[in-house]
MARKOL-638565 format. One record per residue: x, y, z of N, C-alpha, C in turn; residue in one letter. Coordinates in Angstrom, 1 decimal, decimal comma. Example, Ala and Ser with C-alpha at 12.3 -4.5 7.8 and 13.67 -1.06 7.14 Angstrom:
BEGIN
node nX=13,2	nY=-5,7	nZ=7,8	caX=12,3	caY=-4,5	caZ=7,8	cX=13,2	cY=-3,3	cZ=7,8	aa=A;
node nX=12,8	nY=-2,2	nZ=7,1	caX=13,7	caY=-1,1	caZ=7,1	cX=12,9	cY=0,0	cZ=7,9	aa=S;
END
This chain:
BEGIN
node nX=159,2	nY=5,5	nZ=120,7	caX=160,1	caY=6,1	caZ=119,8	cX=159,4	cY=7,2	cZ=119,0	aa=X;
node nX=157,9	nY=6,7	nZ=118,7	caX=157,3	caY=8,1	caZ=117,7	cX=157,3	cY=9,0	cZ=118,4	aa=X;
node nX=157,4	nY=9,2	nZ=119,7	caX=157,0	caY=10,3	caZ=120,9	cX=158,3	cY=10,9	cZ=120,7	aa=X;
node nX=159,1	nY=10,4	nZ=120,8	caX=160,5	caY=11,1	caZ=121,2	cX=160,9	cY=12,2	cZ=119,7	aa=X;
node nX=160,4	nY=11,6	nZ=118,3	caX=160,5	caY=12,1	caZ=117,0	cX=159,7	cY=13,1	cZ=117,1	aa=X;
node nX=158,5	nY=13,0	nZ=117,4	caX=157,2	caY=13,8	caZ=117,4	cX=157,6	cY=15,4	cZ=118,8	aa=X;
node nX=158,2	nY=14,8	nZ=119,3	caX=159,1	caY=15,5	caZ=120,6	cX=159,9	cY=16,7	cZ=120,0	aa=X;
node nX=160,8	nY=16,0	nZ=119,4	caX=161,9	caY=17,1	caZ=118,7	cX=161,2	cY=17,4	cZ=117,5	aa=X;
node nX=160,5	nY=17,2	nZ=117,0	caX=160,2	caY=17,9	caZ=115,7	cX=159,5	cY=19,2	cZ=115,9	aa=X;
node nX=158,7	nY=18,9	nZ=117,2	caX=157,4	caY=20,2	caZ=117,7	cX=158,6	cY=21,0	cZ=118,5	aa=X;
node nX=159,7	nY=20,2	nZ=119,0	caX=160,6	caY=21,3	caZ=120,0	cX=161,1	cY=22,5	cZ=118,9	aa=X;
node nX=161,6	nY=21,9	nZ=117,8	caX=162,5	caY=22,6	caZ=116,4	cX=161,5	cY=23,5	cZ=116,0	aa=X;
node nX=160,2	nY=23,3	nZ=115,8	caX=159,5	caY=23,7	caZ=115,2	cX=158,9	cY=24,9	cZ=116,2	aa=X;
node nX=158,8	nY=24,7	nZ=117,4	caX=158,8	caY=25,9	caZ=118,4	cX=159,9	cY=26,8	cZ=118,4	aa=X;
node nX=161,4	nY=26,2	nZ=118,0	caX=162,6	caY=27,2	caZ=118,4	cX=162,5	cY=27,9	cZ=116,7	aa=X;
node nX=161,9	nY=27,2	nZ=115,4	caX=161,9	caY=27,9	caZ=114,7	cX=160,9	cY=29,2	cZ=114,4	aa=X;
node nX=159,8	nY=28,9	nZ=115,3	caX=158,8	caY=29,8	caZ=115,1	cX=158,6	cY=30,9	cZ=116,6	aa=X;
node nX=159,6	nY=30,4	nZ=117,4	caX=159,5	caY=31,5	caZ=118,3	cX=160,7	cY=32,6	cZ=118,8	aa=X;
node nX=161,3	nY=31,6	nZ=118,2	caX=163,3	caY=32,1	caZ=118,0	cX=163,0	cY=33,9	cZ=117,6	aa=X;
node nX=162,6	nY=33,9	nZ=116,4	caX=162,5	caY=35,0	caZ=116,0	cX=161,8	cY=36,4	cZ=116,3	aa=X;
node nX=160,4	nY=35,7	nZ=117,3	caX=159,7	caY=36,4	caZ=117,5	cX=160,3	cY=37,4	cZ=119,0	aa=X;
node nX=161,3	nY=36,2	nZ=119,6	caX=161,7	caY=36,3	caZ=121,1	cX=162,8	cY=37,7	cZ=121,0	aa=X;
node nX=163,8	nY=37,4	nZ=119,8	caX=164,5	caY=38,4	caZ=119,3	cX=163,7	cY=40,1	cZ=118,6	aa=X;
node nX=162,5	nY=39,8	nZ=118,5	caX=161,8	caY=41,0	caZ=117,8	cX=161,3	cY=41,6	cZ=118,9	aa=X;
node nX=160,9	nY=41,0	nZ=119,6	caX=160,7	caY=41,0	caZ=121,4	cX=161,5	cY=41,9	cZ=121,9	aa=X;
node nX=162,6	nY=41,2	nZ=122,0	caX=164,0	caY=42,4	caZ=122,6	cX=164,3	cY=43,0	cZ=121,7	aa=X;
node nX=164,5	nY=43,3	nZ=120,7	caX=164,9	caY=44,9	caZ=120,5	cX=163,6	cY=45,8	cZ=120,3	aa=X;
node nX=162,6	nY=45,6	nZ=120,2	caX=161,6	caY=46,2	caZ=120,6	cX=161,5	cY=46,7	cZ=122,1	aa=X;
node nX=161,9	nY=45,7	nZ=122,8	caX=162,4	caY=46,2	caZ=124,3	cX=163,2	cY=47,6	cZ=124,2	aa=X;
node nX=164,5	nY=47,1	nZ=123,4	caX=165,7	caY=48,0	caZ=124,1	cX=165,0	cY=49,3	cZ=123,2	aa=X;
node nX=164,2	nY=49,4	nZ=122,2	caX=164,1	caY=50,6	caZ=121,3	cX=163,2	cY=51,4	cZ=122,3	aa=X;
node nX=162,4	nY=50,9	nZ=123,0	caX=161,4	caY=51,5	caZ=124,2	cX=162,3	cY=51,4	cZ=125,4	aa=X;
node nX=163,0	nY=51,2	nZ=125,8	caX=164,3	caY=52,0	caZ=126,8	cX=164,9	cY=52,9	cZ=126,0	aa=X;
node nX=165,2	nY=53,0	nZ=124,5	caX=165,7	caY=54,3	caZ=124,3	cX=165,4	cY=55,0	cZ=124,2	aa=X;
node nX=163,9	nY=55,1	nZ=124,0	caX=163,0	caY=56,1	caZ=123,8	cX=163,1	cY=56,8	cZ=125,0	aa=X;
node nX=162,6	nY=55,9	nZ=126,0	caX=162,0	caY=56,5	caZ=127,3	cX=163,4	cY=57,2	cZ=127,6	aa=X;
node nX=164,7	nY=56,6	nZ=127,5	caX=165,2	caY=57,6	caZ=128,4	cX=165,8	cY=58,6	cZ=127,4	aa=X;
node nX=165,5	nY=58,7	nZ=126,3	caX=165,7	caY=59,9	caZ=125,0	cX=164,6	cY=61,1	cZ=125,7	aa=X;
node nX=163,2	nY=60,5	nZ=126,0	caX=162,0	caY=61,6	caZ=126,3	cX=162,2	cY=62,1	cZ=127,6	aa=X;
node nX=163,1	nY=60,8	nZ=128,5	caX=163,4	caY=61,7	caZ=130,1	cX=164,3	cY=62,5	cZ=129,9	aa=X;
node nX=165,2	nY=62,6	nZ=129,2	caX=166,2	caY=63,5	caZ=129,1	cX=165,3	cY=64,8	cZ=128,5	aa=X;
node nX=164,8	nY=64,8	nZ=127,5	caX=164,0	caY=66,3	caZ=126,9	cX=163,0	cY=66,5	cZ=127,9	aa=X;
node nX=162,6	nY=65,5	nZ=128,9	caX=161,7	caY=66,3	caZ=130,2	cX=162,7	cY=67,2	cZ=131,1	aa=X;
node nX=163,8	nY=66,3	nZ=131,5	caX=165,1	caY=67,2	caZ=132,4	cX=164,8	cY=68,1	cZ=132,3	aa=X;
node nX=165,7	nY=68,2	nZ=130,5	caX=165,9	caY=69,8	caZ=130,1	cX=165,0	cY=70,9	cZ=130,2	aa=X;
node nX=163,7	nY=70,4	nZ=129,4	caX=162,5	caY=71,1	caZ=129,8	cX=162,0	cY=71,9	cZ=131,0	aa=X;
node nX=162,5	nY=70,7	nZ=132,3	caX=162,5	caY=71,2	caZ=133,6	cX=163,4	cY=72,1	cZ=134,0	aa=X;
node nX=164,2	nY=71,8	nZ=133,6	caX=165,8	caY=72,8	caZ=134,0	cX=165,5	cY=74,6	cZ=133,4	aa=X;
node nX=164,9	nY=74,6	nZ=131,9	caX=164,7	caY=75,3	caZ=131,8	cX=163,5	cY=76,1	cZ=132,3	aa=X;
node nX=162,6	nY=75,3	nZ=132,6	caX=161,4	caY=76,1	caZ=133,4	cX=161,8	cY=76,6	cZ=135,1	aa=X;
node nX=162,7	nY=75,8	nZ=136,2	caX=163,4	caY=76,7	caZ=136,6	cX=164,4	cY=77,5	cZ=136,8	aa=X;
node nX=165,3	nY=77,4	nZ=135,8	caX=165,9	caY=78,4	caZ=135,2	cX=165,8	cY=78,8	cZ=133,4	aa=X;
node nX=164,9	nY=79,6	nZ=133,6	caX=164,9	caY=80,0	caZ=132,1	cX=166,1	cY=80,6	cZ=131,6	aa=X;
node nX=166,4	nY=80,6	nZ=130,3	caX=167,3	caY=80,8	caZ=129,1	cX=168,4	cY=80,9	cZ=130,0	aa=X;
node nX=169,2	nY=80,3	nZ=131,0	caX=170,8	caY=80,0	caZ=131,4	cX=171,4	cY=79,7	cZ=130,8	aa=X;
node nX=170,9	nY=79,2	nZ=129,6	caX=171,8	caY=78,3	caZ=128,5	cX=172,8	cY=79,7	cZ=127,5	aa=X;
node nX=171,5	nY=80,4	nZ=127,1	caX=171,5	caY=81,6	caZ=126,1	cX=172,5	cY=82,5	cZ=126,7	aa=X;
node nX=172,4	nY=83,0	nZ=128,1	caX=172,6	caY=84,3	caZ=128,9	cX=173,8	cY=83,8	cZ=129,1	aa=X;
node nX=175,0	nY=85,0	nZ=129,0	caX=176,5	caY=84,8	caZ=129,9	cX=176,9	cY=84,8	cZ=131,1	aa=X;
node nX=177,5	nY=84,4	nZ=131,7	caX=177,6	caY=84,4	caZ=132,9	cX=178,7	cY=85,0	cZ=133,3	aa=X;
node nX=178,7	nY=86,3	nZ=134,3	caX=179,3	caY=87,2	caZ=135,0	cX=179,2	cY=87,1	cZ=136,2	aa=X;
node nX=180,7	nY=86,9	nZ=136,9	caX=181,0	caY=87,3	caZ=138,3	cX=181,1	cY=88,9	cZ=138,9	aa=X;
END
């Protein structure tokens, strides 16, 4: 029976000390997916513009 107390006390005491860290975990995740694809998008454009310079600026005529 002390095993079984000593069981859940250390399980509680793991969900209370890792609970948190697991959550700080993921959104630290998702904030480094945002990044990355915030920086792949300003590489695109970057690219886009290196082979076509200023298309953005210039009008376009038929």
């Amino acid at each position: 029976m002390q095993f079984l107390r000593f069981s859940y006390c250390t399980t509680n005491y793991l969900k209370r000390t890792f609970t948190p860290l697991l959550e700080q975990e993921f959104y630290l995740i998702e904030e480094f997916k945002t990044r990355r694809l915030a920086s792949e998008k300003i590489a695109f454009i970057a690219m886009e513009d290196i082979e076509a310079p200023g298309w953005r600026s210039e009008p376009f005529y038929l």
